[in-house]
Every structure is written in C-alpha cells, then in structure tokens.
C-alpha positions, 0 to 999 in steps of 0.5 A: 615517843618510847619511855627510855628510863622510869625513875626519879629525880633526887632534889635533896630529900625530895623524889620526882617521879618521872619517865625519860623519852627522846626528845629527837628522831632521825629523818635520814633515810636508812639504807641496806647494803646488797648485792650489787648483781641481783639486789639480795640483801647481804649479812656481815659475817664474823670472821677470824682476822688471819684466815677469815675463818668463821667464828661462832657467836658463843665463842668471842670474848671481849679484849684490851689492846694494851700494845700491839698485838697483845690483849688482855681478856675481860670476862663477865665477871670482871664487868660485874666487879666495875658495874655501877649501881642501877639507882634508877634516880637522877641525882642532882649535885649541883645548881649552875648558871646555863651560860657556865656550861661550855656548849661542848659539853651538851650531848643529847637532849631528852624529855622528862615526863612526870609519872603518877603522883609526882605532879606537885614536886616536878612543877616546883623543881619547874618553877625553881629552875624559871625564876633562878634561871638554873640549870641542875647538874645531876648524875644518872645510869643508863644501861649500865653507864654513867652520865653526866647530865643538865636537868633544864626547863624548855617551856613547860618541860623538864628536859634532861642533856646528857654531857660529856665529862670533862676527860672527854673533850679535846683541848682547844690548845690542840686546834691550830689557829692564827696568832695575833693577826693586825686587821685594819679599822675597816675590816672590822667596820665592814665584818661588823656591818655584815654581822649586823645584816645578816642579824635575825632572830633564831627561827629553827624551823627555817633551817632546813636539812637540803641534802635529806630531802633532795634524797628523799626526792631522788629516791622517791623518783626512783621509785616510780621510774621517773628520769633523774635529772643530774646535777652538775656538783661544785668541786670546792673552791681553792684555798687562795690569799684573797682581797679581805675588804673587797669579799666584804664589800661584795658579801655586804651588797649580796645581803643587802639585796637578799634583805631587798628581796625578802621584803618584796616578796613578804609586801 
C-alpha cells in the first residue's frame, strides 16, 4: 500500500499523527487502444474543434462554459486566489451516530496508519469511537480539494470515507417510483418468506466479480492460442404485467431447493 497523505488528526487539542493509504485495488484488467490493422498502440492528439488543427501543450488555457459557445478564461492566478489552505490535518467537527449517515453520502474508504509518536493518542480516539459507537465527521485537503469525511473504526483500524457533500446528490424527489400501490395480504406473506430464506449473514468474500474473471480467462486463453469457446448471451428479458403471487410462489420453490442443495453438498 502507497502513503496518499502524512498529516494529523485534529481531536480537539489533540494531533494524531497519521499516514492515509488506500484501502481498495482495482482487479479490472486495463487495456490500450491500437491500431486495428497492425496492433501499434495509439496516442490521443490534442486538437482544435473546428479544423482538428493541432494544438501545443503550452498553449491550452483552462474555460467556463457560461452559455453556449462563450467561455470565460481562468488563469493560474484566479486558482491561486480560491485555493484552500493545505493544513495537512483532519479536522473533525463533529461525533454522529453511523447509522444518521445516509449511505449515499460514503465515497471512498482509506486507511489511516499511525505514524511515530502517535500510538497512545490513535488508540484512544479507537477506543472512544468502540465504546460510543461514533463516527467523527471531519474536513481534510487533498490535492488541493476539500473533502468532507467519516473518520471510523473497522477492526483495529481507523478508517477514513471520503463523502459527498450534500449539493452533490440528486434528490430522491427526482427518481420516478410508484404511488400508492394496494398488495394483498398474500403478496407481502409470500415476499416476506422469500425475504426470510434468502436471509444469510453477510460474507463479502462469497461475492464474487463474474464478468472480471470470465475475461481474465478469456484473455488468458488468448494468450496461449487455445480456441475460445462462445457463449450464447441472454438478450434481457421484456418488461411484461406478470402473475406477482405465482413468480413469488415459484421464486419460493427455487430457494428452497437451492438451501436443499447447499446442505447436501455442505453433509
């Protein structure tokens, strides 16, 4: 894991001095565009929109699309003036109940590693988040942009979220969803039921990416040259008014042979 960030926690009057690492990895397989005709790898050109005139490097200027086709120029100097004061701390404002937090607002999850001399004061502010059951909301800067941030244990670790501020989200009020809708007594009975089989405890590790590693495959048969078998792919299926007690029924038969079959295999 790389160090991200050296700083401190701000906990009142007291600094923790840490390091942020990443706390995830990207398992996709990344890929290179190239020339169809002889696989020569290809460069992205920067090039004018009106004429595809080539344009150099030193000469692009950052603009605000205000209204179409007008833009107002911004220069070094204007982001110098808005520029946030690296503090290199984490400040916390405030202690919230986890649960308060509308998932939503959770971005990305990093690791806060204590630095020399910092032990005693990162294991206290671990133990006051245990036993309250808290999260700390706190501000911090990285590269020159403000975060809003969850400061939480997982395990032993203080673990830090980066969030959404508020003016971020959409509002729920902008999704289309049904209005009142009358379910019958059976419905809910046969959707709770479902609900109750398929109910486990939550394994990550027994979720698994499919379509990652059905291409890792792939690529890797290409690689040595073996013959790539093809799959025949579903076309998704037709939105239809179907017979909502009857899928039920049936989804209830298929988990329950399903359980079936996890305890014979599991005897």
């Amino acid at each position: 894991m790389g160090t991200i960030w050296k700083g401190a926690i701000s906990f009142g009057l007291v600094n923790i001095p840490v390091r942020v690492e990443s706390a995830t990895q990207d398992s996709s397989p990344s890929f290179r565009m190239l020339d169809g005709r002889d696989n020569s790898p290809i460069k992205i050109r920067r090039v004018r929109q009106s004429d595809e005139e080539p344009v150099e490097y030193k000469d692009l200027v950052k603009g605000y699309e205000y209204e179409p086709g007008h833009y107002v120029i911004l220069d070094d100097e204007d982001f110098k003036q808005v520029a946030l004061q690296v503090t290199r701390t984490i400040d916390i404002m405030d202690f919230v109940e986890e649960s308060e937090i509308d998932s939503r607002y959770f971005e990305k999850p990093y690791y806060l590693a204590v630095q020399p001399g910092g032990e005693k004061p990162y294991a206290l502010l671990r133990q006051a988040l245990s036993e309250t059951g808290k999260v700390a909301v706190a501000k911090v800067v990285f590269r020159n942009r403000e975060h809003l941030a969850a400061v939480k244990v997982v395990g032993d670790v203080l673990v830090l979220d980066t969030m959404r501020f508020h003016e971020e989200l959409i509002p729920l009020e902008a999704v289309q969803v049904p209005d009142e809708v009358d379910l019958s007594k059976k419905e809910i009975d046969m959707a709770l039921q479902l609900v109750g089989q398929l109910t486990a405890e939550f394994q990550p590790e027994a979720y698994k990416d499919e379509y990652n590693e059905k291409l890792k495959e792939r690529i890797q048969a290409k690689i040595e040259g073996e013959e790539v078998a093809e799959i025949e792919v579903e076309e998704a299926a037709e939105t239809e008014v179907v017979d909502l007690v009857a899928r039920l029924k049936e989804s209830l038969e298929k988990a329950e042979s399903e359980r079936e079959e996890k305890k014979a295999a599991g005897s």
